[in-house]
DRENVEX-856780 format. One record per residue (C-alpha): residue in one letter; y negated, x, z. Coordinates in steps of 0.25 Angstrom, whole numbers, plus 5000, padded with zeros to 4 digits. Layout:
N
aYXZ...
end
This chain:
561
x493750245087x494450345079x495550355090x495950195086x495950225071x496950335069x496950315054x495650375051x496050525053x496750465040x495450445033x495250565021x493750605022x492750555017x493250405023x492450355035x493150275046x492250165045x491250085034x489950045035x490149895031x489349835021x488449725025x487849685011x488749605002x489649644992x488649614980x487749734986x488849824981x488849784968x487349804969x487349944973x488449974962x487349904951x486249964957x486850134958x487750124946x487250014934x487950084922x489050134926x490150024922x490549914935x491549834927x492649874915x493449774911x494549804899x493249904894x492049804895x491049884906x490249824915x489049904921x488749884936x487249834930x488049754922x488949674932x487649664942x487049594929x488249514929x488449464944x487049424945x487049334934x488249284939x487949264951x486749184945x487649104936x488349074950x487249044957x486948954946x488148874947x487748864962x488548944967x487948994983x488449074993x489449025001x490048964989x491549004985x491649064971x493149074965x493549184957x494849164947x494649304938x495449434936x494749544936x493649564926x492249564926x491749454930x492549444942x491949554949x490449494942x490949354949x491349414961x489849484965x489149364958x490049264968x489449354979x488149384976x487749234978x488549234992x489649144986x491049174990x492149244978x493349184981x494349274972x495649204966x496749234956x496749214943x498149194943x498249094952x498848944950x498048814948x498648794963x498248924970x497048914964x496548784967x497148824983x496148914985x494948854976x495048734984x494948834999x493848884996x493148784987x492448854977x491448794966x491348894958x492648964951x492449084941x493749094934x494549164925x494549084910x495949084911x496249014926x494848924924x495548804919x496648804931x495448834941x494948704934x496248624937x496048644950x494648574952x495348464958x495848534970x494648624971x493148644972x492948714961x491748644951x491248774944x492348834934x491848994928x492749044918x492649174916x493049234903x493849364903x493749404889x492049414890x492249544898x492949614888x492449714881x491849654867x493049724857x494049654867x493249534870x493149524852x494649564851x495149434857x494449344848x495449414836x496449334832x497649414836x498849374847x498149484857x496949434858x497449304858x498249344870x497249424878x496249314875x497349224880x497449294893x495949304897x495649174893x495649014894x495348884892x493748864900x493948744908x492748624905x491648644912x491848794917x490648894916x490949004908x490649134918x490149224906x489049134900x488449084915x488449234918x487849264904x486949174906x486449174919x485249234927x485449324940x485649294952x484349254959x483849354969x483649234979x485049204979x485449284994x486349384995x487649355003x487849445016x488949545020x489549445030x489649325018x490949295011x491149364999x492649334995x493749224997x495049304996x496349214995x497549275003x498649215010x498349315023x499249325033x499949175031x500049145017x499049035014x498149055004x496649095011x495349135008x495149275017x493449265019x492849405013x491349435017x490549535009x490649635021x492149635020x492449675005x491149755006x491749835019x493149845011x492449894998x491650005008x493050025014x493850065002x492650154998x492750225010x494250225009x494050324995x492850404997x493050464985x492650354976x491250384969x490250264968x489850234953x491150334948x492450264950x493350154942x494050064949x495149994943x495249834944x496749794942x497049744955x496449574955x495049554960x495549424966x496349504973x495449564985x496149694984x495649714969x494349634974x493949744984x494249854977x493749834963x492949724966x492149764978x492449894981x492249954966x490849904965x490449944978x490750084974x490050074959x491350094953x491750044938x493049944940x493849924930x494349784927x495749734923x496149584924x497649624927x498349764929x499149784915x499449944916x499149964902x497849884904x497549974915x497750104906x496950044898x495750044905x496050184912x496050254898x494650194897x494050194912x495150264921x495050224937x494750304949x495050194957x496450114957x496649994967x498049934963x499249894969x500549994968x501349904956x499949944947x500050104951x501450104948x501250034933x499950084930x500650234934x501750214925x500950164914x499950274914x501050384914x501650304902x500350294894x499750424898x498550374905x497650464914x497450394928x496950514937x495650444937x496350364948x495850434959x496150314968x497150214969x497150104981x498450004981x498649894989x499249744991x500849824993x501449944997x501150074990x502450134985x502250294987x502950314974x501950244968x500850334975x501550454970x501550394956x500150354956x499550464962x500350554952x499850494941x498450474945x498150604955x497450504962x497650444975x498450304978x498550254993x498850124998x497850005005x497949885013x497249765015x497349615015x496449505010x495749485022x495349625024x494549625009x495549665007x495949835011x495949895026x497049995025x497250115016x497850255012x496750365013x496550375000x497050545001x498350605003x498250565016x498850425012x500250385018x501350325010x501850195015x500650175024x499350055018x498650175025x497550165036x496350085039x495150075030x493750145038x493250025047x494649965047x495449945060x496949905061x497849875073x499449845076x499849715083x500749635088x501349525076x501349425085x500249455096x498949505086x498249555100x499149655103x499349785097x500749855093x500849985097x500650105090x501650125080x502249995079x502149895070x501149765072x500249665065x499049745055x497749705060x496549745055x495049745058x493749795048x492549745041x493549705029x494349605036x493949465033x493349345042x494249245040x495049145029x494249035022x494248905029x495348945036x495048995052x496548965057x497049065046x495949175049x496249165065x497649195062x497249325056x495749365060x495849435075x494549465085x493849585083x494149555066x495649595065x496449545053x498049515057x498549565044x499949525043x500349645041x501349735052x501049895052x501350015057x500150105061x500450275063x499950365072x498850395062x498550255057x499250235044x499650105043x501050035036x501449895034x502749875040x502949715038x502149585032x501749465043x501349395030x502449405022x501549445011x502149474997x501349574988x501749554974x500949634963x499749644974x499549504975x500049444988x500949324989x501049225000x502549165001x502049045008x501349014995x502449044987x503248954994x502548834995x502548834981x503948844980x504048734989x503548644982x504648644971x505648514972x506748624970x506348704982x506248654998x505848805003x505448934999x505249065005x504449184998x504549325000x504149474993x505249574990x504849694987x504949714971x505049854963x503549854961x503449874977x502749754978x503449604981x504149504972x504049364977x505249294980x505649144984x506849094991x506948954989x507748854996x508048724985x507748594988x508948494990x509648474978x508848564969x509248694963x507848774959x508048864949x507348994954x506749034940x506148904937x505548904953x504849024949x504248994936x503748864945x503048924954x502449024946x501848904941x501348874954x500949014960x500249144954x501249234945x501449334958x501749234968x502849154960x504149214965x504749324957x506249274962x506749144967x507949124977x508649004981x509148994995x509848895002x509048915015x507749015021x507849085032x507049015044x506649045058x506748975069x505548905067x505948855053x505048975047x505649025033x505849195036x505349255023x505749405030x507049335030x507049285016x506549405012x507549495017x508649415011x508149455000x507949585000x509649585003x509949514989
end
């Protein structure tokens, strides 16, 4: 087998070439965690410590108030929260029943969230106080009966929680900002978990092959869809990336929290793979540099999953306010390219080591990686996680390999990779091969020695900030402005090296759509990072033969401006 994996001679020691794949669900590793290290501190969010006794308290008497309100396995549970506490109690809470998270951002519309609300059809929504009321306007289209409103400001620590009571324009502000208006008839999340009695111990446990996770991801076309996650999948990719850094110590390392646990990327890694590991994560709602220095000076990380934009700022910011980061022993970014200049700066700073990842909603999300040594090599997302396979093929004939060298369609096989997309069995055909491969989308170049680089985008993808960006969403936004009678969205790489979302629009007859006033309409209509950056107006969009709109044409015209 060694012979068709060339990429393991890659492997530093101490990294095995393949997993033992957990067949428990994910809840056991929270368990464990509780079990080996009660005291030492789970959860610290802006300075208010949670115990790992403290947050197995916690899920269990939320997942009794849970079961209370009937929820049961199988049953969908919708998550609308930034990162803080009682995400990640929700999260095991949801999974201890058997019930299904499905993870969505805070930052969405009324319209993107009532999409997928009504998808999956979930009951029970646990939201952030300051979306539950625009969750609650989308009743109407949705199946959602049960409202949570979960309450930032009662995980602060008690000076801060007191502080924003003062009558002064910061507080006012702050307690602006993690705050709203309850919506009737929503349960409040702290007084039914405050209240409420463990979980029975009747109530079964969910197995390894059970869903655990609806991810939304637009895939390989697009279209908003719910990639199907089991328990073994995220277990397997949390037992992967431990493997990946055998370095890490159970029960003596801080993870650091900044990327969105709505967000599978931050879910996997400071969600799952954190507490499988005994580790102390270290919450933020949003990354703020100052706010991370912050909570360095008080709890500095040893683990730093990001994406480059944060390491370039965060860097800069610590050199400006003198702030030790050589705790950071670790550092994994994924979601773009990986500037070397931004290693260099990082690992500089730090003495520690920064090394680039890939992965993809559907594989939970990682699969490919730098070896977390000097060994790493710029430019490349690396080589295969242990129990990982990758092939080249052919763009249009998925069946046939490309020879050595040459570029062709990523596929990937491993226990990570997902069964399908919720209710949709046309979509997941398209995408899931025999013998459990995943067409990824993505073309690659593989060397002698299995390094791996992404050399161009099926998809069409744009990466913005981390979060990816569907054109054909954008668009059919845009198109439904009486100003506009086609649209056609692209990424252009932006100085951050990351993308900018850009629209060329073609008018409708007789109107001339002011671009500014386009944008600030459909930032109305689409979260902050979708809404295009720059608007174009054109008379015309270039089209195949087949009346397709060619975005790589549109793209490159205006890469020439």
């Amino acid at each position: 087998m060694a012979d068709e994996r060339p990429w393991l001679a890659a492997y530093p020691e101490g990294v095995p070439a393949d997993i033992t794949v957990p067949e428990r669900p994910l809840t056991a590793n929270l368990e464990e965690s509780v079990a080996r290290f009660p005291e030492h501190v789970a959860l610290d969010f802006l300075g208010a410590a949670t115990t790992y006794r403290q947050l197995g308290d916690q899920v269990s008497r939320a997942a009794g108030a849970l079961h209370a309100l009937g929820v049961r396995a199988g049953d969908r549970v919708a998550l609308v929260l930034p990162n803080c506490p009682q995400h990640i109690v929700a999260f095991y809470a949801v999974l201890r029943l058997g019930a299904i998270v499905v993870e969505h951002n805070p930052l969405y519309t009324k319209d993107e969230l009532a999409h997928q609300l009504a998808d999956h059809g979930a009951r029970v929504a646990i939201v952030w106080q300051k979306v539950a009321g625009l969750v609650e306007a989308t009743r109407n289209r949705t199946g959602v009966e049960t409202i949570i409103s979960v309450d930032l400001t009662a995980a602060l620590p008690t000076l801060k929680r007191l502080a924003l009571k003062l009558p002064v324009a910061q507080a006012r502000r702050t307690r602006a900002d993690m705050t709203g208006p309850v919506p009737a008839g929503a349960f409040s999340w702290e007084k039914i978990v405050a209240s409420a009695a463990p979980v029975p111990e009747s109530v079964p446990y969910p197995s390894a092959s059970d869903t655990a996770l609806l991810q939304y991801t637009g895939g390989t076309t697009g279209t908003p869809k719910g990639a199907i996650l089991s328990h073994r999948n995220l277990g397997a990719n949390a037992a992967q990336n431990l493997a990946w850094v055998p370095g890490l110590r159970p029960g003596a390392e801080t993870f650091y929290a900044v990327l969105p646990m709505f967000h599978v990327y931050g879910l996997t890694l400071c969600l799952t793979t954190a507490v499988s590991i005994g580790a102390t994560t270290v919450l933020l709602p949003r990354f703020e540099p100052g706010m991370v220095l912050d909570a360095i000076t008080r709890r500095p990380p040893t683990f730093f999953p990001g994406v480059p934009t944060m390491y370039d700022r965060l860097g800069a910011e610590a050199v400006k306010r003198g702030v030790d980061l050589s705790s950071a022993r670790y550092a994994i970014s994924g979601a773009m390219a990986l500037p070397p200049d931004t290693v260099d700066r990082w690992e500089k700073i730090t003495g520690g080591l920064l090394i680039e990842g890939y992965g993809m909603t559907e594989t939970s999300p990682i699969t490919i990686g730098n070896p977390m040594s000097k060994g790493r090599r710029a430019g490349s997302i690396g080589v295969p996680f242990p129990s990982t396979n990758v092939r080249l093929a052919d763009r249009e004939d998925p069946s046939r390999p490309v020879p050595k060298g040459e570029p062709g369609e990523l596929h990937i096989q491993g226990p990570q990779v997902f069964s399908g997309y919720w209710n949709l069995p046309e979509e997941t055909e398209k995408v899931l091969l025999p013998g459990g491969w995943i067409r990824t989308g993505d073309v690659a170049v593989m060397s002698e020695d299995g390094y791996l680089t992404i050399v161009d985008r099926i998809k069409e993808l744009i990466i913005t900030g981390g979060f990816n960006v569907y054109p054909s969403e954008v668009e059919e936004v845009l198109r439904t402005h009486p100003d506009v009678a086609d649209a056609a969205v692209v990424g252009i790489p932006a100085e951050n090296a990351g993308e900018q979302v850009v629209a060329v629009v073609v008018a409708a007859e007789g109107a001339g759509p002011d671009p500014e006033a386009l944008r600030a309409w459909a930032r109305e209509r689409l979260a902050g990072y979708k809404a295009p950056r720059r608007i174009v107006i054109a008379e015309e969009l270039p089209r195949s033969m087949i009346g397709k709109v060619l975005r790589r044409q549109v793209r490159e015209g205006l890469l020439k401006e």
